[in-house]
N, C-alpha and C positions, 0 to 999 in steps of 0.2 A: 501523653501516655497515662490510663489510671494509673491511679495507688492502689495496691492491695488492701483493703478494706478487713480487718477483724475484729468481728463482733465476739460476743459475749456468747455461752453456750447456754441451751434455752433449759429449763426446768426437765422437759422432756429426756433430755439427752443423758441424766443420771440415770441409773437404775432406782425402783423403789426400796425406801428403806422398811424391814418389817418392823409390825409392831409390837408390841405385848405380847399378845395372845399367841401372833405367830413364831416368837423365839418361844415362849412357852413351851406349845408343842414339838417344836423345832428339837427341844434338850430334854423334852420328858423321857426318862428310859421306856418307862413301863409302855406307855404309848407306838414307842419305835421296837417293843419287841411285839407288841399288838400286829402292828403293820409289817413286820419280816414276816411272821409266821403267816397272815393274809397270803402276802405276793410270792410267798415260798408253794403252798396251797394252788395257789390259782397257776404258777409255773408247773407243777406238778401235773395238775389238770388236763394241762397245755399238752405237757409228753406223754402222761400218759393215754390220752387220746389219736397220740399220732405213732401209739405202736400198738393198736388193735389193730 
């Protein structure tokens, strides 16, 4: 009868960790009100196009 065999989990199987740059922008305010008001914009766009 085998053994159960457990290995070790491979590098892959983490998620990646971010770096610098990306917590950076990750906590910048100014930047994340940059990008609401973007995807608020282009939602808008969205509906207002599908009530002409």
């Amino acid at each position: 009868m085998p053994k159960n065999i457990v290995r070790a989990y491979y590098d892959e199987s983490y998620p990646p960790v971010p770096d610098k740059r990306t917590l950076f922008w990750r906590k910048n305010i100014i930047w994340q009100a940059v990008r609401f008001v973007y995807l608020n914009l282009k939602i808008m766009r969205i509906i207002v196009g599908g009530h002409s």
